[in-house]
C-alpha positions in Angstrom: 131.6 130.3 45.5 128.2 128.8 46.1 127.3 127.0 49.6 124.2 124.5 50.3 123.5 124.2 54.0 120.7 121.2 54.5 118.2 122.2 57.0 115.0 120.0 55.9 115.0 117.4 58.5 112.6 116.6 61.9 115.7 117.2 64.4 113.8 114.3 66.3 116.3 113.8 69.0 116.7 117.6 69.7 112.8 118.6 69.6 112.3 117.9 73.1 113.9 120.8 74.1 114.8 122.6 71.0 111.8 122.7 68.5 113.6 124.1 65.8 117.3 122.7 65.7 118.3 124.8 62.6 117.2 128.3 64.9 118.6 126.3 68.3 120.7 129.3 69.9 123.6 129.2 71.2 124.6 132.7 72.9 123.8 135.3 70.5 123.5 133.1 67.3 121.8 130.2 66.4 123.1 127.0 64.8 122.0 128.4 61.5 123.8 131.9 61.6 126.7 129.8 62.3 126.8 128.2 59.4 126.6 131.0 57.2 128.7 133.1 59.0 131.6 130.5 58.6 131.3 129.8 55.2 131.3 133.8 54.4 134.7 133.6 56.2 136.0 131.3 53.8 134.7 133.1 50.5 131.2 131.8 50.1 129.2 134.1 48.4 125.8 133.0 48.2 124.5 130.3 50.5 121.2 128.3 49.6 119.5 126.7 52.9 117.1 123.4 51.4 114.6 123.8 53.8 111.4 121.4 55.3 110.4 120.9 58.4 109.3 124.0 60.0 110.4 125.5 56.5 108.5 129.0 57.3 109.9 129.8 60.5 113.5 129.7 59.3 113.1 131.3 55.8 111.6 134.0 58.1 114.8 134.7 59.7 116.9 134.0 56.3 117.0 138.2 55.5 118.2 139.0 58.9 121.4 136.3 58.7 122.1 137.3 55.0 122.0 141.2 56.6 124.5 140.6 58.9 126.7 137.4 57.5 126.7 140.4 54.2 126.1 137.5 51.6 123.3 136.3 49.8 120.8 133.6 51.8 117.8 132.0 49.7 116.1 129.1 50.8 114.9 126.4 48.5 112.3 123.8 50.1 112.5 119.8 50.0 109.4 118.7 47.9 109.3 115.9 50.4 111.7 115.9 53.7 111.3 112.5 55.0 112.9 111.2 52.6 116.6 110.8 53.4 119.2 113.8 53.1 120.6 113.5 49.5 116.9 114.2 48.4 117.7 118.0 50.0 121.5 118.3 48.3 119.2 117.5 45.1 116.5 120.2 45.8 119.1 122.7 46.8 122.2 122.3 44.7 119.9 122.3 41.3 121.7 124.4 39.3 125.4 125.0 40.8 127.4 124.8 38.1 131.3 124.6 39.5 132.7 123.9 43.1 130.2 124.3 46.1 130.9 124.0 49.9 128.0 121.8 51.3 127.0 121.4 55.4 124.8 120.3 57.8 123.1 122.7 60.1 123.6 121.2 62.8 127.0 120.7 62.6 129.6 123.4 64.0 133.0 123.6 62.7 136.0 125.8 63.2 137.1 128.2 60.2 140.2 125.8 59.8 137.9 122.7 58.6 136.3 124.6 55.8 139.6 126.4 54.7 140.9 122.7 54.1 138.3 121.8 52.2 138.6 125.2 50.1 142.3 125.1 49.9 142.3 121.6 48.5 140.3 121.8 45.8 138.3 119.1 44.0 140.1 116.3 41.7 138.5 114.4 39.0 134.9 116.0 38.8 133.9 114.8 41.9 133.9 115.6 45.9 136.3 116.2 48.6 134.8 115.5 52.2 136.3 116.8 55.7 137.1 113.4 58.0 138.6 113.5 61.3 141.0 110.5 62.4 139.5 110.8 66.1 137.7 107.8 65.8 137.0 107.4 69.3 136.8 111.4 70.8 134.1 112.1 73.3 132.8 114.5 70.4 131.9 111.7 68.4 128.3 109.8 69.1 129.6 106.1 67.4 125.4 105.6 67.4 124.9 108.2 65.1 128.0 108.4 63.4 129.1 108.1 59.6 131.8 106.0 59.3 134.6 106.2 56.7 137.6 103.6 55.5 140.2 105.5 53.3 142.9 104.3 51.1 146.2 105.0 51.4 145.8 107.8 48.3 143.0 109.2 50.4 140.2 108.1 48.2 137.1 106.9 50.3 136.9 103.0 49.9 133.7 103.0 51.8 131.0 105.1 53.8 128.3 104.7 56.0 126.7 104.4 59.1 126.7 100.5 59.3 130.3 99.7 57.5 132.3 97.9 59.9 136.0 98.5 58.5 136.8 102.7 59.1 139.4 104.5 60.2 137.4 107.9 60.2 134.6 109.2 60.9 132.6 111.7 58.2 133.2 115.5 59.4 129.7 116.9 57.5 131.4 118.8 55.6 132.4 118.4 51.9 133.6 120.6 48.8 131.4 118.8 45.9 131.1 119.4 42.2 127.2 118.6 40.0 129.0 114.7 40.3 127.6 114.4 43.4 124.1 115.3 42.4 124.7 112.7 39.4 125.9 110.2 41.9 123.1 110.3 43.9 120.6 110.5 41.0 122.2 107.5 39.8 121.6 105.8 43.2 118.0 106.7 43.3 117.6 105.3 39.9 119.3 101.9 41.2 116.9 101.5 43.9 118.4 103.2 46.8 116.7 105.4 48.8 118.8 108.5 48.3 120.7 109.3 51.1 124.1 111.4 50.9 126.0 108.9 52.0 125.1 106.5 48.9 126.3 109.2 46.4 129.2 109.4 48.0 129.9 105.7 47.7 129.1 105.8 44.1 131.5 108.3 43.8 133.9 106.6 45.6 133.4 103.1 43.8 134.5 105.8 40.5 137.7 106.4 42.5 136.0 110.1 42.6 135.5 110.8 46.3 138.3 111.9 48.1 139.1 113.0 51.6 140.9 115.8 53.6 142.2 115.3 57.0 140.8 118.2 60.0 144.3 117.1 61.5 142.6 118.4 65.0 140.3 121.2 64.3 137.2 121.8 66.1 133.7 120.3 65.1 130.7 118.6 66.7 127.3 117.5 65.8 124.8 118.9 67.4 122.0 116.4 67.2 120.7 115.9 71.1 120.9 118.1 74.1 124.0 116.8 75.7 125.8 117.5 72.3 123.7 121.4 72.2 125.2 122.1 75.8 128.9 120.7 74.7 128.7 122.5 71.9 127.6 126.0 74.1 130.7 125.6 76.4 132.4 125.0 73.9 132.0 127.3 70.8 132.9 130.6 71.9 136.7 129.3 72.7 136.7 127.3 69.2 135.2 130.0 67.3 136.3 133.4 68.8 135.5 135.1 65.5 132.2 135.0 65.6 131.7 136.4 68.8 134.4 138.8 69.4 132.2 142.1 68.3 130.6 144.6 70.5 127.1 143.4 69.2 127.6 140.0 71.0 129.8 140.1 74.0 126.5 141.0 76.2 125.7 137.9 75.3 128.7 135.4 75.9 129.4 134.0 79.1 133.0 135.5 80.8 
């Protein structure tokens, strides 16, 4: 199975003390690593990484994580990465042809959230995305969050940042087919500025974007430095896996 991590953008509210969120360490591996390291655990074979921002510095360190993760890493870079995010999931899906996990960088999860999404599989031709219930956890930042109201079929009804009817909030995390790339090509071409989320609402108007439940697994998104150091105390207890060899534990705090 193919993966597409998106790690084009600025990282604007992270900069300040992390230049380079996608490299942003935490112990022995950085957000990045992460990501590909989880996704090899759940049968992802190669992972593209739609880089931007600071695109040189982190395809530099792309053979050293493919070396270790023992997958294929290949970077493909966003022609323009101010525009918004489903811009990159064009640039870097072009070309899957079947089922593909797709994540943020800067979003941590515990094996158990992408095993859902791998273990349900995609109805319809179109996209399955990873919600948690926990509307109101201390994890969540409702300032920054994307918001989701399901049906009672679990189809997504609606998505965004600004929707004020939800009763979950968008994991960023998602097992999509090429319908997603259609949907957002076909949002760009009505005038919308072509983020992920308005792909997913076209989809979901189709009755094509569905939704599986974390029922209490472990994320967080990283995306300022009081969710970097939650996510540092955190991520060794929620991820044991990834940090249980003799390479790392000089490196983890007892």
């Amino acid at each position: 199975m193919d993966a597409l991590i998106l790690a084009a953008g600025f990282g604007s509210r992270l900069r300040e003390v992390e230049p380079c969120k996608p490299l942003t360490r935490l112990h022995s591996l950085s957000l990045l690593e992460i990501a590909v390291r989880q996704l090899a655990s759940v049968g992802v074979t190669r992972v593209v990484v739609a880089t931007g921002y600071l695109a040189d510095e982190i395809e530099a360190a792309l053979p050293s994580i493919a070396e270790l993760a023992g997958i294929l890493v290949e970077a493909r870079r966003v022609q323009d990465y101010n525009l918004p995010n489903g811009h990159s999931v064009l640039a870097g899906a072009a070309g899957f042809s079947g089922e593909f996990l797709l994540v943020m960088a800067d979003h941590l999860f515990s094996r158990q959230v992408l095993q859902a999404l791998v273990d349900r599989g995609v109805p319809d031709h179109g996209v399955v995305l990873a919600i948690d219930r926990r509307v109101d956890s201390p994890l969540v930042d409702p300032d920054d969050a994307t918001w989701v109201e399901t049906g009672d079929d679990g189809r997504i009804r609606k998505i965004g940042k600004s929707i004020t009817r939800y009763d979950a909030v968008d994991c960023g995390a998602f097992l999509a087919t090429p319908a997603l790339l259609a949907a957002i090509a076909s949002a760009i071409a009505g005038g919308k500025a072509g983020s992920l989320s308005e792909g997913m609402q076209r989809l979901a108007d189709d009755g094509r974007a569905w939704t599986t439940d974390i029922d209490g697994a472990w994320w967080i998104d990283v995306d300022d430095a009081r969710d970097l150091e939650l996510a540092r105390q955190q991520v060794t207890e929620q991820c044991p896996e990834l940090f249980a060899s003799d390479e790392f534990q000089g490196s983890v705090p007892a």
